[in-house]
C-alpha positions as CSV (number, residue, x, y, z in Angstrom):
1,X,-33.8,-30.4,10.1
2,X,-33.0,-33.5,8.1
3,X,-29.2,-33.7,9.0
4,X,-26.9,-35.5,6.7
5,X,-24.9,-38.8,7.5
6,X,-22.0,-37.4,6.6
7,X,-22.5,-34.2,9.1
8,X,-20.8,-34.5,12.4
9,X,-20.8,-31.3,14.4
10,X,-16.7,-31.6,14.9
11,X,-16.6,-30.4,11.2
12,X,-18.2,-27.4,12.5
13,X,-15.6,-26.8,15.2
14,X,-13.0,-27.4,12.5
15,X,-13.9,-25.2,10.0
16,X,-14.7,-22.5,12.9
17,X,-11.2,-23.0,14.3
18,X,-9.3,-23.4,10.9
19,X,-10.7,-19.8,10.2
20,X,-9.8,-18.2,12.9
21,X,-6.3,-19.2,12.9
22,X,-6.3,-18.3,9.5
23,X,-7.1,-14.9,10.0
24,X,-4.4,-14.8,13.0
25,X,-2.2,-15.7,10.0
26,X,-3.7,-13.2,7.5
27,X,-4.2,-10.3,9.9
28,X,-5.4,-6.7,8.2
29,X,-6.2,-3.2,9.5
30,X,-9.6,-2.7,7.9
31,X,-12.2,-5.0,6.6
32,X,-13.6,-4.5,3.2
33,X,-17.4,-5.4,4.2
34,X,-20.2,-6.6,2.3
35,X,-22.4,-7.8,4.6
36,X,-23.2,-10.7,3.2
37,X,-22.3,-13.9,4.6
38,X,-18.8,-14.3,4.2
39,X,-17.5,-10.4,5.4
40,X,-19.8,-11.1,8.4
41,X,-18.5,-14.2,9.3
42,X,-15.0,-12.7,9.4
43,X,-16.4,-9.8,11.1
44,X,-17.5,-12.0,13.7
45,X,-13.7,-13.7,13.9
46,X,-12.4,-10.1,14.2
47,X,-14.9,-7.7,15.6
48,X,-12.0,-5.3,17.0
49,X,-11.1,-4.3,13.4
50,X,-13.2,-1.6,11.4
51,X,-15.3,-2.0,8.3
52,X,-15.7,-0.3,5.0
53,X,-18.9,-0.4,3.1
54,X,-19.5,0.8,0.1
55,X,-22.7,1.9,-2.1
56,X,-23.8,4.1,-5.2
57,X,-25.9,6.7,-3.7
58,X,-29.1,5.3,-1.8
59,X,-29.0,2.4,-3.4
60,X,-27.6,-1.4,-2.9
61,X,-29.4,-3.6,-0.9
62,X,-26.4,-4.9,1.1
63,X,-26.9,-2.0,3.7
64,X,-29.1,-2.9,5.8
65,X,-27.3,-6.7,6.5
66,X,-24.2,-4.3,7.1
67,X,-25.7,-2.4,9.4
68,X,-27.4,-5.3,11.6
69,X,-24.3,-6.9,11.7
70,X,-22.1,-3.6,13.2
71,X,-24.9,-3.2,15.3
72,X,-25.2,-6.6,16.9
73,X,-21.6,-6.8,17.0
74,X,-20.6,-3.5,17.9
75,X,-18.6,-2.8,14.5
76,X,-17.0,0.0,13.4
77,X,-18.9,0.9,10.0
78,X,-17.2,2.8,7.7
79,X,-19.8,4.1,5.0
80,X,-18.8,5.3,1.7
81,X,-21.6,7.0,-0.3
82,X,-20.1,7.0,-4.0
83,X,-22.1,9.2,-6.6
84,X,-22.9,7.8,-10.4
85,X,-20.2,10.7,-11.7
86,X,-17.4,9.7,-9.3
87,X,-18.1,6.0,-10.4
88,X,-17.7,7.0,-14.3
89,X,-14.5,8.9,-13.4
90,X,-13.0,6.2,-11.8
91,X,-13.8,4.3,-14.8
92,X,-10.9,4.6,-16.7
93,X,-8.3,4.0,-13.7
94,X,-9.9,0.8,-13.1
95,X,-9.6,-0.8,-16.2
96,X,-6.0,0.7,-16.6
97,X,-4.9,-1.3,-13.3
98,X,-6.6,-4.3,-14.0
99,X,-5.6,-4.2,-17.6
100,X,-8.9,-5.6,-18.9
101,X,-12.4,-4.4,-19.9
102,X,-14.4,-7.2,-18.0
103,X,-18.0,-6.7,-17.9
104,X,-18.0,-7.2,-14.6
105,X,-16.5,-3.4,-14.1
106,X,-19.5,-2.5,-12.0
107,X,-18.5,-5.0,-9.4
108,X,-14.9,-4.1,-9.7
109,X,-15.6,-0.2,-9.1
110,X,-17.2,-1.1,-6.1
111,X,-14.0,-3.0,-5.2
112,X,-11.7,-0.3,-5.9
113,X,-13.9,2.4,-4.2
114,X,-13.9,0.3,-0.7
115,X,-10.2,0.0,-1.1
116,X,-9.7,3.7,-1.9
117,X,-11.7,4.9,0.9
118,X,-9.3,2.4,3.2
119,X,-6.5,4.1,1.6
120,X,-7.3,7.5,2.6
121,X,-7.9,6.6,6.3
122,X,-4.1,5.7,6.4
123,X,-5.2,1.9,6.6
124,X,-2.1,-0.3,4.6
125,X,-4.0,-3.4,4.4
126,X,-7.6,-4.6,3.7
127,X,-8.9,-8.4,4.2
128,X,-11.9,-9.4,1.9
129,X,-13.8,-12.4,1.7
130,X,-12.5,-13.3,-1.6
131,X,-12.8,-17.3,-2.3
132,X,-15.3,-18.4,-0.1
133,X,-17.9,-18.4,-2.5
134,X,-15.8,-20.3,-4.8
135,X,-14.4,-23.2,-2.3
136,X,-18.1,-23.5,-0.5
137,X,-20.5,-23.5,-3.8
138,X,-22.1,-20.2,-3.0
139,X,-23.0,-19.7,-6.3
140,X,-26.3,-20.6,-7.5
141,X,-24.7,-21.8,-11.0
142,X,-22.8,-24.3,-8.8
143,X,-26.1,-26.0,-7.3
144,X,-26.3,-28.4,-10.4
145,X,-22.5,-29.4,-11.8
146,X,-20.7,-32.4,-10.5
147,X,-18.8,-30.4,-7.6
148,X,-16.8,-33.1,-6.5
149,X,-14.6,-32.0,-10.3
150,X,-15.8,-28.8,-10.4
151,X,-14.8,-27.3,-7.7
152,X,-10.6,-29.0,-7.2
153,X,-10.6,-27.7,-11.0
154,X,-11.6,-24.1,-9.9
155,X,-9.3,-23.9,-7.2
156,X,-6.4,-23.8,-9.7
157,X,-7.5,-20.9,-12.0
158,X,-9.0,-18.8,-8.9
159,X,-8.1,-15.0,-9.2
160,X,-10.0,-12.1,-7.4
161,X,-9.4,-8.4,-9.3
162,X,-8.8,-7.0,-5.3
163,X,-5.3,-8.5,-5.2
164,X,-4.7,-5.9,-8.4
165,X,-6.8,-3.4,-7.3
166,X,-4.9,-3.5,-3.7
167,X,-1.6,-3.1,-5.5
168,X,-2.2,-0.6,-7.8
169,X,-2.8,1.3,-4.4
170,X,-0.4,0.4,-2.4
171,X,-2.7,-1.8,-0.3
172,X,-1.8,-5.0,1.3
173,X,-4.5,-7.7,0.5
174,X,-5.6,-10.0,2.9
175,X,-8.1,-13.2,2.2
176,X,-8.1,-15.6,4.9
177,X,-10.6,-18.3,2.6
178,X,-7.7,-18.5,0.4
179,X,-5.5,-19.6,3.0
180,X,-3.7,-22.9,2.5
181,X,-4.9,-25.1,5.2
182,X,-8.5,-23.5,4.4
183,X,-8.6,-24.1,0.8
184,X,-7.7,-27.9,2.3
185,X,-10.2,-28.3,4.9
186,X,-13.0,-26.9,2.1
187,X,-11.9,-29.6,-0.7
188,X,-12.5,-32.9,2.5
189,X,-16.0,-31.1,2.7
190,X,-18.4,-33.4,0.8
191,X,-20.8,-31.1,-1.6
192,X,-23.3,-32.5,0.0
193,X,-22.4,-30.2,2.9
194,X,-22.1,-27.0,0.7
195,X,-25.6,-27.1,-1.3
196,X,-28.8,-28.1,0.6
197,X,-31.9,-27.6,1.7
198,X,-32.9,-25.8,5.0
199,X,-36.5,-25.1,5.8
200,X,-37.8,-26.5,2.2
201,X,-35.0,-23.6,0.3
202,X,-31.4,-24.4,-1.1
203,X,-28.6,-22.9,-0.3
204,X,-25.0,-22.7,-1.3
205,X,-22.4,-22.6,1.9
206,X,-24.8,-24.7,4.2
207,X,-21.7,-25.3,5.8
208,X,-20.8,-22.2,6.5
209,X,-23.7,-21.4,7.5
210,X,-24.4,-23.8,10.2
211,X,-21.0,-23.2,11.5
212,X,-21.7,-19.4,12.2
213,X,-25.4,-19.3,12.2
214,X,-25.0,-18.7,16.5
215,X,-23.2,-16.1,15.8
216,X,-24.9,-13.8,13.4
217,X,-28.4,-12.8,12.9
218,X,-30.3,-15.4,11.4
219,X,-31.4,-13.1,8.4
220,X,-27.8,-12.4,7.7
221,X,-26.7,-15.5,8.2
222,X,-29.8,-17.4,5.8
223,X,-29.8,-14.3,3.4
224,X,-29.7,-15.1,-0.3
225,X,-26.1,-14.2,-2.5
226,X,-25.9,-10.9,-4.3
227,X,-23.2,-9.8,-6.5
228,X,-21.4,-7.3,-5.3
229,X,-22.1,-5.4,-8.0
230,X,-25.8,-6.1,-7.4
231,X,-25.4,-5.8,-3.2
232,X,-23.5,-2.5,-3.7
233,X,-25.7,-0.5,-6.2
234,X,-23.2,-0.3,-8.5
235,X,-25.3,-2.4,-11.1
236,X,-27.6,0.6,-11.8
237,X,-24.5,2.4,-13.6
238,X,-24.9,0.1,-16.9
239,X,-28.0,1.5,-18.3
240,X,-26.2,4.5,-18.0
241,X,-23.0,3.2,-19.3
242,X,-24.7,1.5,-22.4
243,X,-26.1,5.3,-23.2
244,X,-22.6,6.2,-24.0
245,X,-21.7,3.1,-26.9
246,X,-21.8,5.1,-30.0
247,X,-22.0,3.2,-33.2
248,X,-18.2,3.2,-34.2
249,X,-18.4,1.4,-30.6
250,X,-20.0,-1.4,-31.8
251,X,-18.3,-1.9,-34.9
252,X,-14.9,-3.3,-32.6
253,X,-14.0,-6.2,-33.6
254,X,-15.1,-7.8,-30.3
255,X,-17.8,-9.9,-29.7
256,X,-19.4,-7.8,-26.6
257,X,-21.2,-9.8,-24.0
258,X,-23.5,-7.2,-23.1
259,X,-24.5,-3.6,-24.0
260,X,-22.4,-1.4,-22.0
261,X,-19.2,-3.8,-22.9
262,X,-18.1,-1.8,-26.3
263,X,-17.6,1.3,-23.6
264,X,-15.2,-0.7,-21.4
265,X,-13.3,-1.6,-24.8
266,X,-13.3,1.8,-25.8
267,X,-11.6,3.7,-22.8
268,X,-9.4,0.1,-22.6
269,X,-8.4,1.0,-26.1
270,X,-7.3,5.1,-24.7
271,X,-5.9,3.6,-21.3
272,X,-4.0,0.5,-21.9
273,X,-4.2,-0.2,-25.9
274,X,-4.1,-3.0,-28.1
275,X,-5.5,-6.4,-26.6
276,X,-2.4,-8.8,-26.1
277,X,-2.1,-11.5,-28.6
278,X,-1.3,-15.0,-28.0
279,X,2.5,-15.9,-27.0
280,X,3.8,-19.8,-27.2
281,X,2.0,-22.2,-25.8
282,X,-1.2,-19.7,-25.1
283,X,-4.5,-20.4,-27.5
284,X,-6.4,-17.0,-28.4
285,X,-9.6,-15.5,-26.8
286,X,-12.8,-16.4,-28.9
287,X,-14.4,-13.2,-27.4
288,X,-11.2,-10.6,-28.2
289,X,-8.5,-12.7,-29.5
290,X,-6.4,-11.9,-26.3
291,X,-3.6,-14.6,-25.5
292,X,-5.3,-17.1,-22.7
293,X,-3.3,-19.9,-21.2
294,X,-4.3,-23.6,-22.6
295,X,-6.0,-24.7,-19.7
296,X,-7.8,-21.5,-19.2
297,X,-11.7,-21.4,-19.1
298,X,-11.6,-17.4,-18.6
299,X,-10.1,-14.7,-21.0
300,X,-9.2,-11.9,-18.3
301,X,-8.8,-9.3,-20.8
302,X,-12.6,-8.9,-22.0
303,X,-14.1,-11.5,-19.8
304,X,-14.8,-14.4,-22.1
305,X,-16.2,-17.5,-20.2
306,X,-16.3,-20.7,-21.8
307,X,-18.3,-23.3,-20.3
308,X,-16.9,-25.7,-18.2
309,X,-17.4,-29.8,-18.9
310,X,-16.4,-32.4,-16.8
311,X,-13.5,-34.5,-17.0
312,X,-13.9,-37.8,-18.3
């Protein structure tokens, strides 16, 4: 390996250290887990807790890494099985908690099934890996923007759908990423650090990576990112969801970012309403008009994303 100059091995120590004080601080009774990278590594920080995993049907390739990881730690796995009509009944509830017809439902169904299950073992808190992605550059979109901006600008306008999701069922949510001194310790960590290569492929999180990469199995710890959606199975609903948009669907006066959007908007419209509309000092949503705060990039109502461009 190639190492960086600006790599020193106590970074390593830190970050390991930083986390596990922060989960001391952020303690929970269950562990909503992926098995990707970031639920492993905090399995690995607190392998006495159990672990809910969630997927639709037989499907979502994040089982397997789940399962290595509870077996080479000794985990408790909790698995949920959820079937495609449970995950269209649920539909509605979602969006009415969240208050928003995202198109990223799929991934927050999978959220609020994991949670649910939690729920009904009599477990009042859950800790996710929310934020990790975000402060270590795990996406692949990230690989290419200036992240020494990008990444102190996202940090203000973070928000994760679990902390509603939690709430609306009387769950305490825990995220040790997002805690203070971590969120700190991730902005001194030069980009540099956070994408590159390793053995001739790039990767987001290096960092994290090398820190843990003793610790878990090296396919879990080297694996590539999923959505959860995508990890979880609970992509394969939108084909099915877009057979439900009907014409008069279409017609909203929305502009839809994919084909099983105008459904969300639909049962959005039965379960929550009209879309807000701007108050003082807000600017409106391009996408649905909704109100959105002036520095906003992000119109939580329909999910609107507007691209992001450096500061001068």
């Amino acid at each position: 390996m190639n190492v960086p100059m600006d790599f020193s091995p106590s970074l390593l120590d830190g970050l390991r250290a930083c986390l596990r004080t922060s989960i001391a601080r952020n303690p929970a009774d269950v562990l909503l887990f992926s098995g990707g990278l970031d639920t492993s590594i905090l399995a690995v920080l607190s392998p006495t807790i159990p672990a809910v995993h969630v997927c639709l049907g037989e499907t979502g390739r994040d089982l397997p890494y789940a399962e290595t990881v509870a077996r080479a730690l000794g985990l408790e796995l909790i698995l949920r099985r959820v079937t495609v009509e449970e995950a269209l009944a649920a539909i509605p509830d979602v969006i009415r908690i969240r208050r928003s017809f995202d198109p990223a439902l799929p991934n927050d169904l999978a959220i609020s099934f994991a949670l649910d299950e939690a729920r009904k073992r009599g477990y009042r808190s859950v800790m996710t890996g929310d934020g990790a992605d975000e402060l270590f550059a795990g996406y692949s979109y990230m690989f290419h923007l200036d992240l020494e901006r990008y990444i102190p600008w996202l940090v203000g306008r973070m928000h994760f759908s679990a902390n509603e999701l939690g709430a609306g069922l009387g769950l305490r949510v825990s995220q040790p990423y997002l805690d203070l001194e971590v969120v700190t310790l991730a902005l001194t960590v030069p980009p540099a650090l956070k994408v590159r290569y390793e053995d001739g492929r790039q990767y987001g999180k290096w960092v994290l990576r090398k820190a843990f990469e003793g610790a878990l199995p090296t396919e879990v710890c080297w694996q590539d990112k999923r959505p959860i959606e995508v990890g979880s199975g609970f992509t394969a609903l939108r084909e099915t969801i877009a057979g439900l948009v009907t014409e008069s669907d279409q017609r909203a006066p929305v502009r839809f970012l994919c084909p099983d959007h105008p459904y969300y908007y639909r049962i959005y419209r039965e379960v929550v309403g009209r879309i807000p509309r701007p108050g003082p000092g807000e600017k409106s949503c391009p996408g649905c008009g909704a109100g959105m705060l002036a520095a906003a990039h992000h119109c939580r109502v329909c999910g609107w994303v507007e691209p992001w461009e450096s500061p001068s």
